[in-house]
C-alpha positions as CSV (number, residue, x, y, z in Angstrom):
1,X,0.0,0.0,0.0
2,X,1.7,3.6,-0.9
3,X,1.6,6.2,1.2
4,X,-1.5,8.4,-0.1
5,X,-3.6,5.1,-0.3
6,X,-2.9,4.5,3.3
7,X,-3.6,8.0,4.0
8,X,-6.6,8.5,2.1
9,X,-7.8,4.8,4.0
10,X,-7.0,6.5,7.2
11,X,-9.2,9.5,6.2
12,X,-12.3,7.2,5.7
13,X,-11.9,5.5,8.6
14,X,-11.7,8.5,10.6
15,X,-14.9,9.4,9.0
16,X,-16.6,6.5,9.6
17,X,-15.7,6.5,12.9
18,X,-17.1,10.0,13.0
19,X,-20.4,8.7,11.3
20,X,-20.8,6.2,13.8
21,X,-19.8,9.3,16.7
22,X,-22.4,11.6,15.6
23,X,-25.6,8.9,16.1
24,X,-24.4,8.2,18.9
25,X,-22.8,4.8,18.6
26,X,-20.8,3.5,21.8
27,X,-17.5,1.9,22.5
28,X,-16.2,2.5,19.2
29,X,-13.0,0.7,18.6
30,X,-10.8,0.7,15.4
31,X,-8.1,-2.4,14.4
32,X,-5.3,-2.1,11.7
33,X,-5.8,-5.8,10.1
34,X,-3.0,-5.1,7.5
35,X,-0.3,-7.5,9.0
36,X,-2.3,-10.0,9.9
37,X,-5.5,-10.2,7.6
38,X,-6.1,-10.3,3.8
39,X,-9.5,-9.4,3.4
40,X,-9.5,-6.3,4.7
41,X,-6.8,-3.4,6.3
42,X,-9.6,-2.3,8.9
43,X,-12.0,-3.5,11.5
44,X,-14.3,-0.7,13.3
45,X,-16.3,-2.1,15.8
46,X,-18.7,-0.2,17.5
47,X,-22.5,-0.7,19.5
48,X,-25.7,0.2,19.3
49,X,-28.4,0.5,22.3
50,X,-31.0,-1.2,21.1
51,X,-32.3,-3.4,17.6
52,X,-33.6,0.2,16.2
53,X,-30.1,2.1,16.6
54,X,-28.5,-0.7,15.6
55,X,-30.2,-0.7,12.2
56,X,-30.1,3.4,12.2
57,X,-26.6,3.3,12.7
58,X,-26.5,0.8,9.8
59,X,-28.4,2.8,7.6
60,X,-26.8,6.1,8.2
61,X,-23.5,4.7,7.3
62,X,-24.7,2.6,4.3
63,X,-26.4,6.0,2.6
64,X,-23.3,8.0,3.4
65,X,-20.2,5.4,2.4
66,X,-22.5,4.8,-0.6
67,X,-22.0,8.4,-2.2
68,X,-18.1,8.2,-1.5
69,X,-17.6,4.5,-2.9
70,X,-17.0,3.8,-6.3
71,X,-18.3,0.0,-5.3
72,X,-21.1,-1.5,-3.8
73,X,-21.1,-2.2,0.1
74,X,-22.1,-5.5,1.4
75,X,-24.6,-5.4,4.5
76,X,-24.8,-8.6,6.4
77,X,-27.0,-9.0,9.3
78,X,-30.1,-6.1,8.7
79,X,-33.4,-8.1,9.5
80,X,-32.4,-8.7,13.2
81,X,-30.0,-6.3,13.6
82,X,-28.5,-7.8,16.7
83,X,-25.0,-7.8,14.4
84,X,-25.0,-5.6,11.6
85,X,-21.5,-6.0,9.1
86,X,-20.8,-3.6,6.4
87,X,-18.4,-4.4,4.0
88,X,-16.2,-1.7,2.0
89,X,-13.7,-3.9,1.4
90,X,-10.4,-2.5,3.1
91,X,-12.8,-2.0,5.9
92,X,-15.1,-4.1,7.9
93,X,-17.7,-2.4,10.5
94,X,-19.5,-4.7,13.1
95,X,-22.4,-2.7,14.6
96,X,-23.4,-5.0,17.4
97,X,-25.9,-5.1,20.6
98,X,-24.0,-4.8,23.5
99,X,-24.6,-8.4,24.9
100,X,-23.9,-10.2,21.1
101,X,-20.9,-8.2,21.1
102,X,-19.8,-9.2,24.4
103,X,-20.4,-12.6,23.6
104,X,-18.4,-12.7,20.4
105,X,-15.0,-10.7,21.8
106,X,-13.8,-9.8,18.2
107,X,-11.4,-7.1,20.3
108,X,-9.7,-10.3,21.5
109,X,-9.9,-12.2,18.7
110,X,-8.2,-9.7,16.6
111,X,-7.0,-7.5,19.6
112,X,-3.4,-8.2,18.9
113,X,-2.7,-5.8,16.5
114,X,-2.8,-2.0,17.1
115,X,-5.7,-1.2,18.3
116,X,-7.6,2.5,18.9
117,X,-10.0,2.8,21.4
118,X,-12.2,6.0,20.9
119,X,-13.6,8.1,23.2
120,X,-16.5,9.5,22.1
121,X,-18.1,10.7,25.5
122,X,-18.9,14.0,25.1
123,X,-18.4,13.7,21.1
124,X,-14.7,14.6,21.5
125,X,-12.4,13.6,18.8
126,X,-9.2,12.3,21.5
127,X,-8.2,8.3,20.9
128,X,-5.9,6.3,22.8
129,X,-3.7,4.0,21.4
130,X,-3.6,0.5,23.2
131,X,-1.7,-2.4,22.4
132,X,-3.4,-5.9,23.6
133,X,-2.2,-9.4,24.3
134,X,-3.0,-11.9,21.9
135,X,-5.3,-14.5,23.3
C-alpha cells in the first residue's frame, strides 16, 4: 500500500468513525488488520443501544459510504439487527448489541494488532492508542 492510499484509508476511517460518533454509537473501537489479515486493512467495531439504533446506525453509514464508494457495500445481518457487518472492502464495520458483542470478543480475537479505542463521551475527537495481548 503507498503512502497516499494509506492516508486516504486513514481519512475514511476517521470518517466512519465520526459517522458512527455523531448517532451516537458507543465503545467505538478501530483495528489495523493489514499485517495479519487479507480481506481487509480495517475493522471498526462499535454498539448500538437497542435493535432500532443498531439498524439506524447501519443505515446512516450505508447512505453515506454509498455516495463516496465507487463500489457497492455488502450489508450482512439487517433483518435482526443484533449484528450488523458492512463491507467496504479495506474495511469491515460490526455494529453490534451490546450483549452479542460481548459474547463474540472480536477485540480479543483480533486485539493483537494495534488497536484505537475512541472516546467518544462528550463527542470529543481524543483516541488512545492500546496495544493488547493476543489470546
Amino acid at each position: 500500500m503507498t503512502k497516499a492510499t494509506a492516508t486516504a484509508l486513514d481519512t475514511r476511517v476517521d470518517h466512519i468513525v465520526g459517522v458512527l460518533d455523531k448517532h451516537k454509537a458507543e465503545d467505538i473501537t478501530t483495528i489495523a488488520l493489514s499485517t495479519e489479515a487479507g480481506f481487509a486493512d480495517y475493522m471498526i467495531i462499535a454498539s448500538g443501544q437497542n435493535p432500532r439504533h443498531v439498524r439506524s446506525l447501519a443505515d446512516k453509514l450505508r447512505r453515506d459510504l454509498k455516495g463516496r464508494l465507487q463500489h457497492p457495500i455488502e450489508v450482512e445481518g439487517m433483518p435482526q439487527c443484533n449484528w450488523v457487518l458492512l463491507d467496504t472492502g479495506d474495511i469491515i464495520i460490526h455494529i453490534f448489541l451490546p450483549e452479542v458483542r460481548a459474547f463474540y470478543k472480536l477485540e480479543k480475537l483480533w486485539g493483537s494488532n494495534a488497536t484505537i479505542t475512541h472516546n467518544t463521551s462528550g463527542h470529543d475527537k481524543k483516541t488512545a492508542l492500546t496495544q493488547q495481548a493476543p489470546l
